[in-house]
C-alpha positions in Angstrom: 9.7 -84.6 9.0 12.3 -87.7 8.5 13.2 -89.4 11.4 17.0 -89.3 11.7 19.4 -89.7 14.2 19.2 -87.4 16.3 16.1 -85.9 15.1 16.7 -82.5 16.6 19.4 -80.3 15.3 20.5 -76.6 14.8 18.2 -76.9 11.8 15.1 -78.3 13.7 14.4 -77.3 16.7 10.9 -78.1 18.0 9.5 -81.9 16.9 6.3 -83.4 18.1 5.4 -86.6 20.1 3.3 -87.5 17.0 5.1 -86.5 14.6 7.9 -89.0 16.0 5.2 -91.8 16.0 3.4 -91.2 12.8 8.1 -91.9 11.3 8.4 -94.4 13.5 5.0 -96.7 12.5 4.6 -98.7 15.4 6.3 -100.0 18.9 8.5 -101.6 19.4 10.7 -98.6 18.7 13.5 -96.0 19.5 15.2 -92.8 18.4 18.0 -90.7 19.5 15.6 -86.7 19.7 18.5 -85.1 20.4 22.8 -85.5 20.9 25.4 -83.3 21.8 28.6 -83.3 23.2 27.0 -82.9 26.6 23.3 -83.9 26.0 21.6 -87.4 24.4 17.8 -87.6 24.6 16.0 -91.0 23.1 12.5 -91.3 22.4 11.5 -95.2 23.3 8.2 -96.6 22.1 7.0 -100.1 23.6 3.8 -102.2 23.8 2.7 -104.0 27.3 5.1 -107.3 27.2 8.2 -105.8 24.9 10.8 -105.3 27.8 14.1 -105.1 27.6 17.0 -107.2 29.2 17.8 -106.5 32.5 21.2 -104.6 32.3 23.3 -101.2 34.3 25.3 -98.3 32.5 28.9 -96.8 33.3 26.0 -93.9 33.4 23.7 -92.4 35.6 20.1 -92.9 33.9 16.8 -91.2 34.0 13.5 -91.2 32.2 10.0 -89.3 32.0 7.0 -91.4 31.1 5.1 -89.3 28.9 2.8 -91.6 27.7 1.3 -95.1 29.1 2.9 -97.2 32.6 5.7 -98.4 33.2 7.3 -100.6 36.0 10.9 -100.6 36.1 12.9 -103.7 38.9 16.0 -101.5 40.2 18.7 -103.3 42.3 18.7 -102.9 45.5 15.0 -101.7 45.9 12.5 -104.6 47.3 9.5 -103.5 46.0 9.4 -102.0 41.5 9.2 -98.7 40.9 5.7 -98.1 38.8 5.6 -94.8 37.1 2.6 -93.0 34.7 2.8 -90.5 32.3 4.1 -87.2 33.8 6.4 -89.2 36.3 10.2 -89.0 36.2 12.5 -92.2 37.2 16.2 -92.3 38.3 19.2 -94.9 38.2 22.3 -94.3 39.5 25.3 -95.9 37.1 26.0 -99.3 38.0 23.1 -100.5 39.4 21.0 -103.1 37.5 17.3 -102.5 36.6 14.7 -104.4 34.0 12.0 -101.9 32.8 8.2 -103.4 31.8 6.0 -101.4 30.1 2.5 -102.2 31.5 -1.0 -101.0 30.8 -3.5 -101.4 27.6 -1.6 -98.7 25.6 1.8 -98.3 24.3 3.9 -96.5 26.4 6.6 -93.5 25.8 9.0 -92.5 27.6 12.4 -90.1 27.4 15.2 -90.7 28.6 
């Protein structure tokens, strides 16, 4: 499999966690698995310590850890929102948050 953009298509239609890892080497990194006119999916791959800036969307967002921790700081909420593999999270468009993944392990996560 070749890691493209998107990676799923009306050609491929099933893909694999690791098979995305094994195209993608090593974290820090991303992919778009899947985009449609009314669908986007994106893989994103980080180590403890990579986080990203802390930004909002015109867009509502969500996510589901599949592998690893993750901590994201959403505006508006006093306390950050820690999730684990198997957990989803939720963002309502224009509200800031600052996501940190945590842990020992690289963490995945779709959203």
């Amino acid at each position: 499999m070749e890691v493209k953009n998107p990676v799923l298509h009306a050609g491929l239609n099933r893909v694999s966690i690791e098979e995305i890892k094994r195209e993608l080497g090593a974290p820090p990194s991303s992919c778009q698995v899947v985009m449609a006119d009314h669908v986007v999916g994106v893989f994103i791959w980080q180590e403890d310590g990579q986080v990203n800036d802390n930004h909002c969307h015109d867009y509502d967002e969500w996510w589901m850890v599949l592998e690893g921790e993750v901590d994201w700081v959403i505006e508006g909420l006093e306390e950050p929102v820690h999730a684990k593999a198997g957990d989803f999270v939720y963002v309502p468009a224009q509200t800031f948050h600052h996501i940190f993944p945590k842990g020992n392990k690289p963490s995945i996560r779709l959203g």
